[in-house]
LOMARFI-655053 format. One line per 3 residues: number of its first residue (from 1); their letters; for each residue x, y, z of C-alpha. Coordinates in nm, 3 decimals, padded with zeros to 5 digits. Example, Ala and Ser with C-alpha at 12.3 -4.5 7.8 and 13.67 -1.06 7.14 Angstrom:
BEGIN
1 = as = 01.230:-00.450:00.780 ~ 01.367:-00.106:00.714;
END
This chain:
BEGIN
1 = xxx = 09.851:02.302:00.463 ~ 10.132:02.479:00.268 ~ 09.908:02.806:00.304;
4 = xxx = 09.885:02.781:00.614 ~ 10.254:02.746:00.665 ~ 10.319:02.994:00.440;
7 = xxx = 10.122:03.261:00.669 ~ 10.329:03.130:00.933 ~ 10.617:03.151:00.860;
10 = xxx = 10.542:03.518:00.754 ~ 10.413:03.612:01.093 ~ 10.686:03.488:01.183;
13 = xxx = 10.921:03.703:01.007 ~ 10.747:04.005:01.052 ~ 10.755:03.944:01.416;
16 = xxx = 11.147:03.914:01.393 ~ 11.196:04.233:01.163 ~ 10.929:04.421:01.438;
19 = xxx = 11.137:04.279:01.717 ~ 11.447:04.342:01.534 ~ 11.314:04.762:01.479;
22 = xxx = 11.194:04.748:01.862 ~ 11.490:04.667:01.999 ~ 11.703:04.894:01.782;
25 = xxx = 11.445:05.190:01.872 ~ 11.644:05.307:02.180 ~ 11.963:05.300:02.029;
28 = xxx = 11.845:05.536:01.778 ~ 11.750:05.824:02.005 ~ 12.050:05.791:02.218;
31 = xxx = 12.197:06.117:02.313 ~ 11.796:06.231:02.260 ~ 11.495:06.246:02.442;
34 = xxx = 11.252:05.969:02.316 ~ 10.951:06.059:02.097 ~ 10.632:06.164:02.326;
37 = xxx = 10.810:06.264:02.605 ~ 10.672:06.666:02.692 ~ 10.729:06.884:02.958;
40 = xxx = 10.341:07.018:03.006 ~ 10.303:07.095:02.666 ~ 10.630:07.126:02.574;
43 = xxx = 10.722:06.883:02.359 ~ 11.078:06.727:02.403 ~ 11.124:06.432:02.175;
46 = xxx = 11.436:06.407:01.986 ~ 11.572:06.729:02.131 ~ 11.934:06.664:02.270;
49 = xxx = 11.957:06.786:02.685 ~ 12.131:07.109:02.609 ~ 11.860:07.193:02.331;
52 = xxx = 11.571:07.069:02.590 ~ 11.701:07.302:02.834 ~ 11.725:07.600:02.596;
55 = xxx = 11.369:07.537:02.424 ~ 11.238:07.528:02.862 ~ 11.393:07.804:02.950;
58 = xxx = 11.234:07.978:02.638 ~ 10.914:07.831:02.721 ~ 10.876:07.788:03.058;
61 = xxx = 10.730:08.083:03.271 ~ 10.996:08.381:03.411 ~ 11.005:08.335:03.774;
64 = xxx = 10.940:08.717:03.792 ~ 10.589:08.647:03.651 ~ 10.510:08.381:03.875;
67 = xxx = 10.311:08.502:04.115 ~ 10.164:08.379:04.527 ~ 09.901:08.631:04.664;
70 = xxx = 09.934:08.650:05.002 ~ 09.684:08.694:05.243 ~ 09.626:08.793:05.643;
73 = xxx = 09.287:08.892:05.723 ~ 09.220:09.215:05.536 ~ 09.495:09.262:05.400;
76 = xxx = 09.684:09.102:05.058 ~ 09.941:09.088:04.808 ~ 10.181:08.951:04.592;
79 = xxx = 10.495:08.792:04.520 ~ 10.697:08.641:04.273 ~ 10.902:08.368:04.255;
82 = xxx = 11.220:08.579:04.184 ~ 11.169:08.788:04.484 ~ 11.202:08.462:04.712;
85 = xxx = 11.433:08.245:04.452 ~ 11.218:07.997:04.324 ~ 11.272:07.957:03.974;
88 = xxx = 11.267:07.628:03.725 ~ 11.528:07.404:03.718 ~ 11.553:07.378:03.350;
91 = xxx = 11.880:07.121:03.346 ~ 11.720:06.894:03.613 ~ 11.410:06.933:03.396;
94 = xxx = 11.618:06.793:03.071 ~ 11.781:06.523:03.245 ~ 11.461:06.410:03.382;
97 = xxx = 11.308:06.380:03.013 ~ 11.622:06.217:02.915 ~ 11.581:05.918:03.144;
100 = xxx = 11.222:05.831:03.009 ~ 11.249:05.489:02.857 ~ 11.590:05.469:03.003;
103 = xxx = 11.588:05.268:03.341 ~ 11.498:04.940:03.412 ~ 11.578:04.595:03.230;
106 = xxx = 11.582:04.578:02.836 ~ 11.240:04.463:02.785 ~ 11.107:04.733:03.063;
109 = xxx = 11.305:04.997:02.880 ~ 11.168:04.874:02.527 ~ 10.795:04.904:02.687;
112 = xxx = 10.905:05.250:02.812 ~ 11.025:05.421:02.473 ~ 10.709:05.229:02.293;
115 = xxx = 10.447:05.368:02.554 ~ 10.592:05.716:02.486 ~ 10.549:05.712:02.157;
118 = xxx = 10.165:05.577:02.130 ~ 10.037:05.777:02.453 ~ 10.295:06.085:02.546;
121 = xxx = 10.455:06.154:02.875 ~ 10.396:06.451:03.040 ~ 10.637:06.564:03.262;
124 = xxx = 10.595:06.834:03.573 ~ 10.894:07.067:03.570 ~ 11.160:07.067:03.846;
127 = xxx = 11.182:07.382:04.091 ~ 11.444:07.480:04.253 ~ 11.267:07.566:04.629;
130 = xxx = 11.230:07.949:04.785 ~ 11.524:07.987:05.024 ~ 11.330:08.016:05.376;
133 = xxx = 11.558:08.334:05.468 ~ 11.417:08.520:05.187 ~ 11.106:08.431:05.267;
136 = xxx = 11.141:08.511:05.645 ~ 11.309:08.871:05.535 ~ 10.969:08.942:05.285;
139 = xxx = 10.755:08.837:05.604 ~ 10.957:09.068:05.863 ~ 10.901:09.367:05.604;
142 = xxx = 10.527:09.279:05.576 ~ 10.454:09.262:05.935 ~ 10.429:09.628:06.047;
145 = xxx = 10.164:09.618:05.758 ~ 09.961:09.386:05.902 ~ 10.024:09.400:06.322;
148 = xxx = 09.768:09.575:06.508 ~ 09.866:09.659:06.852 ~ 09.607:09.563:07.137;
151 = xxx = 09.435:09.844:07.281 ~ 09.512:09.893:07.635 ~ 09.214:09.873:07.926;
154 = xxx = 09.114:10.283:07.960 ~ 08.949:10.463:08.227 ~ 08.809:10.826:08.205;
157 = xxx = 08.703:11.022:08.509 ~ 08.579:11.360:08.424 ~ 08.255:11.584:08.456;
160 = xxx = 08.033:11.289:08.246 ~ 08.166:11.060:08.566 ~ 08.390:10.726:08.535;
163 = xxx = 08.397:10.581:08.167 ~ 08.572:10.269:08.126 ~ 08.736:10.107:07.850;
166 = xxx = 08.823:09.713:07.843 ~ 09.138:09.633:07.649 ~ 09.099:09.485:07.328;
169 = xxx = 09.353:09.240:07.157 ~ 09.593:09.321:06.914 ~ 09.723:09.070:06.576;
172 = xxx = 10.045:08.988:06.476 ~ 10.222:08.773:06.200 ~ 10.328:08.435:06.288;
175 = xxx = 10.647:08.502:06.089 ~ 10.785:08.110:06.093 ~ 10.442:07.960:06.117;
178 = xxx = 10.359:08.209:05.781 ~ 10.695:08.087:05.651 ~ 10.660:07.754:05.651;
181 = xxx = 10.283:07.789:05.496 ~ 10.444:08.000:05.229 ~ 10.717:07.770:05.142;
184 = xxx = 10.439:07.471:05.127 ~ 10.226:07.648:04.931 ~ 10.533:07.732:04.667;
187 = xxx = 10.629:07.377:04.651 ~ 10.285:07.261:04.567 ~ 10.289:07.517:04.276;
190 = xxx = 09.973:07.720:04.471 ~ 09.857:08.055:04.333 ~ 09.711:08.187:04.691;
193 = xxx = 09.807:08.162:05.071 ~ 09.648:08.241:05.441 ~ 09.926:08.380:05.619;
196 = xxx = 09.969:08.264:06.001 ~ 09.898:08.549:06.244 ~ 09.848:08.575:06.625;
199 = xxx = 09.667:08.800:06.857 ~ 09.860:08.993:07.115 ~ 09.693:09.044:07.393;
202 = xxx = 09.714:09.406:07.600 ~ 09.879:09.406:07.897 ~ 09.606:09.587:08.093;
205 = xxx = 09.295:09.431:08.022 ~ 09.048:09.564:08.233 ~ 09.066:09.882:08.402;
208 = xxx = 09.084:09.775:08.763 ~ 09.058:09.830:09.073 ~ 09.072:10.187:08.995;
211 = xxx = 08.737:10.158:08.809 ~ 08.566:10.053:09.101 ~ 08.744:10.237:09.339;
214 = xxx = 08.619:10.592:09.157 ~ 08.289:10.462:09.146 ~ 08.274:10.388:09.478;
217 = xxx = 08.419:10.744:09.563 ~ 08.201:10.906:09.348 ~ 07.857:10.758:09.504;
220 = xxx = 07.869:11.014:09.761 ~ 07.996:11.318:09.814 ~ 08.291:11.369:10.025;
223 = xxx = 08.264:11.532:10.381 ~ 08.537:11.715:10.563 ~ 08.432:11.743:10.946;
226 = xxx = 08.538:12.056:11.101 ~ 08.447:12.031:11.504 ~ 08.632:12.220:11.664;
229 = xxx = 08.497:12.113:12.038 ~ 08.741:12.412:12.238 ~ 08.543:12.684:12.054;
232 = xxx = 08.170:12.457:12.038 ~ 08.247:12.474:11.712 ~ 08.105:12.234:11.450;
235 = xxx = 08.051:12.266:11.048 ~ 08.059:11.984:10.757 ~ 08.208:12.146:10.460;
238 = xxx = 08.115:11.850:10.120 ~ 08.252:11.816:09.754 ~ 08.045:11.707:09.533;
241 = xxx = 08.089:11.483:09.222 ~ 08.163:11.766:09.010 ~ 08.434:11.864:09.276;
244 = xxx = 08.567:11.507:09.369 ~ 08.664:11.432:08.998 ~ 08.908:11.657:08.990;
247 = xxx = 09.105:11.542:09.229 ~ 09.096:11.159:09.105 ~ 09.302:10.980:08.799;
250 = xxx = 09.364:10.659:08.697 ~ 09.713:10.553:08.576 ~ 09.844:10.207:08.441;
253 = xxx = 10.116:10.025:08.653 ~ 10.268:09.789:08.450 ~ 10.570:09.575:08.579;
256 = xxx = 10.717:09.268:08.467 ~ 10.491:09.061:08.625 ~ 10.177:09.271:08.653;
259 = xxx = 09.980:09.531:08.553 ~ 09.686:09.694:08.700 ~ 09.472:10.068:08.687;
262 = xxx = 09.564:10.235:08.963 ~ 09.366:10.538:09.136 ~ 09.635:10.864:09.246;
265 = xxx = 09.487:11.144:09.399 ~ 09.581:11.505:09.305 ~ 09.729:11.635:09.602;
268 = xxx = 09.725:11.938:09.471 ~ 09.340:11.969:09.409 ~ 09.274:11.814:09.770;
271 = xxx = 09.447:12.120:09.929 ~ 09.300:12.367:09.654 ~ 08.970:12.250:09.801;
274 = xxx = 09.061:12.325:10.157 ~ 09.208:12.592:10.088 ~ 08.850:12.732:09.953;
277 = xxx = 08.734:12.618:10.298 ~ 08.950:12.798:10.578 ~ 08.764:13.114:10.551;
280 = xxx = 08.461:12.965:10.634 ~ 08.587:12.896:10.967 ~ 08.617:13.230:11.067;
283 = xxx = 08.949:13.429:11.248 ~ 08.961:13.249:11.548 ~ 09.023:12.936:11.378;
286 = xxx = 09.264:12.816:11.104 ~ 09.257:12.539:10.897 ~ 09.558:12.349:10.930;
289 = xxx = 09.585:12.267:10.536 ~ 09.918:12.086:10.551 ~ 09.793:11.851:10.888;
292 = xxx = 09.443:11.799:10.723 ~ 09.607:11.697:10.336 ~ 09.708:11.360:10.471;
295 = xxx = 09.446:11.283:10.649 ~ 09.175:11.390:10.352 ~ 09.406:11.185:10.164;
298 = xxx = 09.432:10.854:10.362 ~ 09.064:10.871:10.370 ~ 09.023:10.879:10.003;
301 = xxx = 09.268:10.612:09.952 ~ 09.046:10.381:10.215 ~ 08.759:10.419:09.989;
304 = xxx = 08.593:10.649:10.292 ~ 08.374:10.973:10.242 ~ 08.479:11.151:10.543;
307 = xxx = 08.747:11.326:10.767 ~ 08.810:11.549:11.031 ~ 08.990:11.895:10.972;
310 = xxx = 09.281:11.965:11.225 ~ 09.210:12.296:11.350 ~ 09.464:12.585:11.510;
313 = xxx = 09.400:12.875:11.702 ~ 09.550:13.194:11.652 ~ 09.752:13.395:11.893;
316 = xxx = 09.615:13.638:12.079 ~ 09.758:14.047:12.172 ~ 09.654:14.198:12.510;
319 = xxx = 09.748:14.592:12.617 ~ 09.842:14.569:12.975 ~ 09.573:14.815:13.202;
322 = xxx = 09.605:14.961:13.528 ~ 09.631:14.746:13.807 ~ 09.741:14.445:13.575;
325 = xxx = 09.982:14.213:13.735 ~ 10.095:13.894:13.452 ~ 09.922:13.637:13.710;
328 = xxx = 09.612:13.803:13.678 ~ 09.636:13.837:13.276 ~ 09.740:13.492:13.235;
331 = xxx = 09.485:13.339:13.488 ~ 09.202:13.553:13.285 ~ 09.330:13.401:12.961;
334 = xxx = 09.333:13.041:13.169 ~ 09.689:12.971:13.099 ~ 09.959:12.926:13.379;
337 = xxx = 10.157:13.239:13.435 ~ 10.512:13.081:13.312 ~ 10.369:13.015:12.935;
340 = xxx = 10.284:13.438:12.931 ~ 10.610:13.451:13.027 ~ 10.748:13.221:12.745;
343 = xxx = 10.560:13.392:12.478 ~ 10.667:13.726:12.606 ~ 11.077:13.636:12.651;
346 = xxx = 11.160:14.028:12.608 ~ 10.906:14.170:12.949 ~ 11.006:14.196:13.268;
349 = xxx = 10.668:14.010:13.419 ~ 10.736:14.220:13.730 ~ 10.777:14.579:13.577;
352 = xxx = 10.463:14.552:13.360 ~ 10.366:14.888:13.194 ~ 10.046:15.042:13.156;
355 = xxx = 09.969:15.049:12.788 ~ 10.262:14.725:12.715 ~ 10.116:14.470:12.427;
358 = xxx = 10.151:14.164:12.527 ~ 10.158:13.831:12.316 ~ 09.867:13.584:12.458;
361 = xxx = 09.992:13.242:12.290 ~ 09.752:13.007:12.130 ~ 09.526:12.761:12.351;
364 = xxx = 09.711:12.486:12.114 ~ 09.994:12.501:12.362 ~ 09.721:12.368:12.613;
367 = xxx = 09.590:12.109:12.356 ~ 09.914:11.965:12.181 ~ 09.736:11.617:12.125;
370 = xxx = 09.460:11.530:11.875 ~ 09.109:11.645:12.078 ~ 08.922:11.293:12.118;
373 = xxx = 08.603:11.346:11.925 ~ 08.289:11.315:12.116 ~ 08.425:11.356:12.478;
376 = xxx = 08.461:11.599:12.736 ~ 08.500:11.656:13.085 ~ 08.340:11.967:13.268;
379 = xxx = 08.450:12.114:13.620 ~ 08.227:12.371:13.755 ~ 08.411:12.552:13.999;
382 = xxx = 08.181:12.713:14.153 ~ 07.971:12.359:14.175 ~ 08.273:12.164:14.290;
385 = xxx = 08.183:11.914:14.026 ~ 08.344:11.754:13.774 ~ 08.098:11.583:13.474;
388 = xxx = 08.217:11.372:13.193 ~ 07.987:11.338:12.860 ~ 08.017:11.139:12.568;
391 = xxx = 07.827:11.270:12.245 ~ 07.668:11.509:12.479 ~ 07.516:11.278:12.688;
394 = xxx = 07.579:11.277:13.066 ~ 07.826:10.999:13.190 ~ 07.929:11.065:13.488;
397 = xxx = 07.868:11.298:13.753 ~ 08.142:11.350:14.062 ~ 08.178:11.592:14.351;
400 = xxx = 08.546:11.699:14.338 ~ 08.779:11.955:14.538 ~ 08.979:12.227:14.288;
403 = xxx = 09.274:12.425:14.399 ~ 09.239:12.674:14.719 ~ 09.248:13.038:14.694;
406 = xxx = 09.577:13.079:14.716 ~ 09.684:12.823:14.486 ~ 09.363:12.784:14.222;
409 = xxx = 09.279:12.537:14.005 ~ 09.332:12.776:13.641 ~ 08.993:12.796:13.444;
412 = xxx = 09.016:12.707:13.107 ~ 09.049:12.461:12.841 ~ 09.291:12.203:12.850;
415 = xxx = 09.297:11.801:12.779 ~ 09.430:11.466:12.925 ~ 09.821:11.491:12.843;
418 = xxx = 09.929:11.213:13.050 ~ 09.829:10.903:13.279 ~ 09.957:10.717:13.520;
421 = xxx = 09.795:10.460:13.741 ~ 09.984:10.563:14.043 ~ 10.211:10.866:14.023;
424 = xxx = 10.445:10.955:14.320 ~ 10.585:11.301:14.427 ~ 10.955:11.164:14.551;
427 = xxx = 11.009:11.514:14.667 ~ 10.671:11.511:14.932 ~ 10.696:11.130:14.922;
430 = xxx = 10.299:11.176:14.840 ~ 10.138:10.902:14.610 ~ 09.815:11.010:14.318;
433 = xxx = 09.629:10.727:14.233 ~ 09.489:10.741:13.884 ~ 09.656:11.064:13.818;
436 = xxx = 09.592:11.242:13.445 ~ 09.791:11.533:13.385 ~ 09.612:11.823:13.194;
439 = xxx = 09.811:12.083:13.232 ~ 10.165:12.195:13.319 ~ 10.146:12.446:13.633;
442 = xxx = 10.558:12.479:13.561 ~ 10.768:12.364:13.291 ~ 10.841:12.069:13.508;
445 = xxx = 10.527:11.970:13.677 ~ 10.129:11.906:13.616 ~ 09.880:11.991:13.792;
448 = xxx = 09.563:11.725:13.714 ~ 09.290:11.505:13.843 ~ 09.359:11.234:14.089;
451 = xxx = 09.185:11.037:14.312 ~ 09.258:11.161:14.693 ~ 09.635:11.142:14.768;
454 = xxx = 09.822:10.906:15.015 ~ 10.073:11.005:15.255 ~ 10.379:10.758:15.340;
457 = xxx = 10.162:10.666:15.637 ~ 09.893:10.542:15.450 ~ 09.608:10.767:15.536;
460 = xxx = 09.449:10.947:15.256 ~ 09.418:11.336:15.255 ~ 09.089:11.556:15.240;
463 = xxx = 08.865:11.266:15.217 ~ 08.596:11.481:15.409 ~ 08.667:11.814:15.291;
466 = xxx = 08.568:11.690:14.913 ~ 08.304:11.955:14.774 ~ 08.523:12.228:14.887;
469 = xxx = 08.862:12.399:14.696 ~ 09.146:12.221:14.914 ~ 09.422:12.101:14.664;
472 = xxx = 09.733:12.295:14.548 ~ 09.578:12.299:14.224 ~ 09.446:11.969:14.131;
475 = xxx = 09.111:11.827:14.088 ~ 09.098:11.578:14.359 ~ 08.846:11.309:14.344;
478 = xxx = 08.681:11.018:14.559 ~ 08.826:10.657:14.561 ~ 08.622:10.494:14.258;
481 = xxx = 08.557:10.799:14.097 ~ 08.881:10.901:13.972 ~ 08.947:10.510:13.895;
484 = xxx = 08.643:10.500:13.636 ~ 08.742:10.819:13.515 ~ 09.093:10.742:13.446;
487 = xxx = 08.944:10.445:13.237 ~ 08.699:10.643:13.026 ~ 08.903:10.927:12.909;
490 = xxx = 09.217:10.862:12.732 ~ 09.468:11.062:12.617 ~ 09.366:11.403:12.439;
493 = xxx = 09.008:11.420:12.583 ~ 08.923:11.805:12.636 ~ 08.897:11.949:12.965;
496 = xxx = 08.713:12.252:13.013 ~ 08.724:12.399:13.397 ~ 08.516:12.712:13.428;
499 = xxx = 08.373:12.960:13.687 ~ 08.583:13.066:14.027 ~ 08.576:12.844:14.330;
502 = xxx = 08.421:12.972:14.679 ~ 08.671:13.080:14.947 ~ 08.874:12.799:15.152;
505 = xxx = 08.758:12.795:15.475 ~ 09.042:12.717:15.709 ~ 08.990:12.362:15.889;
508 = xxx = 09.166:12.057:16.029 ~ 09.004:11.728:15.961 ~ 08.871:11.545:16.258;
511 = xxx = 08.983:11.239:16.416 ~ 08.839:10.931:16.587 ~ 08.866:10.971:16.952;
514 = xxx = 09.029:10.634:16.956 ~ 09.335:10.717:16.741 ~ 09.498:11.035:16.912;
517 = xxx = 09.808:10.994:16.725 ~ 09.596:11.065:16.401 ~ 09.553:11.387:16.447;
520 = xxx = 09.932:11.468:16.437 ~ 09.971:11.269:16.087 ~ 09.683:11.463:15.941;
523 = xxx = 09.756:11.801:15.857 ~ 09.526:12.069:15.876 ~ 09.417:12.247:15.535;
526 = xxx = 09.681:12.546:15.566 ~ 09.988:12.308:15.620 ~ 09.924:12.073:15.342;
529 = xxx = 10.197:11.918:15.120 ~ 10.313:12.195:14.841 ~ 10.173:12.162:14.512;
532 = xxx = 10.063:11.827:14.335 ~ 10.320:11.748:14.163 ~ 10.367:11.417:13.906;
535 = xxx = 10.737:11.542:13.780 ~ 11.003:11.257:13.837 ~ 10.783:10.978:14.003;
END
């Protein structure tokens, strides 16, 4: 029993010195860091915090030789802490070894300082973060390194045809997404980071519509229609693909909202192509290059493979010969005597000289409209008809009365330069249903094609004289006739009037026995109204 006191009461006292040593452990590393506290391997305990900071900074790494490889696709590098100021925070560092075993309650900071001293703490230095402008200003520098710029949408048109290029896209650095994945992968201490980037996309990315629109151009060649109808004169002139390229290019138009592949046309090449052309038409024609551009041009832009050349006729010279009067000469030439007159302002048309050069104008005086493709009206004097035709075929066929002897109907090409359903002669009070002008017998007045007049009275002239010259100059045609005429040929149809009437035979149209007072309202032949006229009406 004593023994077993004795052991007792020695536990007991060893306890009480033990407890006594515990509890006076703290107090004799104040000021220090307790044994078994380390920084990573650096070992701390019993260093004071100004020698912990000096034996970190000693043996801690030099920011300059920390290093983050950057990455972005294909391309990498390096930096070091320095260059974005991260470094150790070597005081922090201290102070944080300094308060191992030194928070809590008595007994928790007793268990502290005695855990650290059988097992070790090991501490994780403090770092003082990378200042996100630095890193923003290394990212700004490094992304002309690493941007790609898209690759706009190209097209091609040469001799090897249309070759097309789709736009491909571009890269770019995120700079704050790569910032903030830098920064992260500082603070966690990483050796290696995937940069942000994103793709930039081309503004053009396909190369339309001009792509399609040069294909479609280039299926087939390109026709220019030369038909020249007052001289029968008809020829196709194409350019091929090997021609056609050359006039066609493809330019980007980019705006702020859009952008698109546009097809221009070389002007320039268009009317070097015609211009190869207009010999082929020979001297009495001329290829009117700067009236046949636009219209070569507005077909192209339609996507169409055709158009028709404007054509111009040159002037003509005529030496005056003996028993020339400028009538005669201008009736030969089938123009009105007043338009000789007006190309020849210097000659005295009555004191015309044997061996004087004259200037015959050009039949475009007679033709100052567009000639209506495909259609044409025919008088045969000599016939007394008048025949319309469309594409060549017959239309119509009517028997009409031209001009009499003394005032003929002038033989030669002219077109429809005006119409009007009813026009009226105020000076002879004489109405001309369905009258179409086609060509001026004065400066002030057309002679044309009408359907038979109508006096004030009501009666209608020459109605059974038609077949025969009787008009002052116009073609004069039966009711109906000159109605569906009037409604088939517009404006610019060619009118061709050829051969020389028979002679007017003098006569007085015949009335009913039952209306004696018609035959003093019908004039005869010889004391008709003066000249058609459709002036001021």
């Amino acid at each position: 029993m004593r023994t077993l006191r004795a052991i007792a009461a020695g536990v007991l006292a060893l306890g009480a010195l033990l407890g006594t040593g515990l509890a006076l452990y703290p107090l004799a590393y104040h000021g220090r860091v307790v044994p078994g506290v380390a920084v990573r391997d650096i070992d701390l305990g019993g260093l004071t915090a100004e020698q912990a900071v000096l034996v970190l900074r000693e043996r801690l790494p030099n920011p300059s030789g920390q290093h983050l490889v950057l990455r972005a696709g294909e391309h990498a590098w390096s930096i070091s802490w320095a260059d974005v100021g991260q470094q150790y925070d070597h005081n922090g560092t201290a102070q944080a070894a300094m308060q191992v075993s030194r928070q809590g309650s008595w007994w928790a900071r007793l268990q502290a300082a005695w855990h650290s001293r059988l097992d070790g703490v090991s501490l994780e230095p403090l770092v003082t973060p990378a200042d996100p402008a630095q890193v923003a200003s290394i990212l700004a520098r490094a992304a002309p390194l690493i941007a790609r710029p898209a690759t706009e949408a190209n097209l091609v048109i040469g001799p090897a045809g249309v070759v097309a290029t789709d736009g491909k896209p571009g890269i770019a650095l995120d700079i704050e997404a790569s910032t903030a994945r830098l920064l992260a992968a500082l603070a966690e201490g990483a050796t290696e980071v995937e940069l942000a980037t994103q793709p930039v996309l081309p503004r053009l990315a396909q190369p339309q519509p001009a792509r399609d629109q040069a294909e479609a151009l280039l299926a087939q060649p390109f026709v220019l229609i030369a038909d020249d109808m007052p001289t029968d004169t008809y020829a196709e002139f194409a350019a091929d693909r090997e021609r056609m390229v050359t006039w066609l290019r493809a330019v980007p138009e980019v705006s702020d909202e859009t952008a698109r592949m546009v097809l221009e046309i070389d002007e320039t090449a268009v009317a070097g192509w015609l211009a190869d052309i207009a010999p082929s038409l020979g001297p009495e024609r001329v290829l009117s290059i700067t009236e046949t551009l636009p219209l070569v041009l507005d077909a192209l832009a339609a996507g169409e493979h055709q158009a028709r050349a404007r054509i111009h006729h040159p002037a003509q010279r005529y030496v005056v010969q003996p028993g020339d009067n400028l009538f005669d000469i201008a009736y030969r030439f089938g123009f009105p005597r007043w338009r000789l007159e007006e190309a020849n302002p210097a000659i005295d048309p009555d004191a015309l000289e044997i061996g004087m050069e004259l200037v015959i104008p050009s039949m475009d005086v007679l033709l100052p409209h567009p000639v209506v493709p495909g259609k044409l009206i025919e008088i045969n004097l000599p016939e007394q008809k008048l025949r319309a035709y469309e594409h060549g075929q017959l239309m119509y066929e009517f028997t009409c009365s031209s001009g009499m002897s003394s005032t003929p109907t002038i033989a030669g090409q002219f077109q429809v330069l005006m119409k009007e359903e009813m026009a009226y002669a105020q000076r002879w009070d004489l109405q001309m249903p369905y009258f179409m002008g086609i060509y001026q017998e004065g400066p002030d007045f057309y002679n044309g094609i009408h359907e038979l007049p109508i006096l004030s009275s009501g009666r209608r002239l020459w109605a059974n004289v038609l077949g025969w010259p009787a008009s002052y100059g116009c073609i004069i045609l039966n009711i109906g006739d000159a109605e569906t005429l009037y409604h088939w040929a517009p404006i610019g149809t060619l009118v061709r009037i050829y051969g020389v009437a028979p002679g007017t035979p003098v006569y007085r149209e015949a009335e009913p026995a039952s209306e004696p007072e018609a035959e003093a309202e019908a004039p005869a032949l010889d004391e008709a109204p003066p000249p058609d006229e459709a002036a001021a009406h």
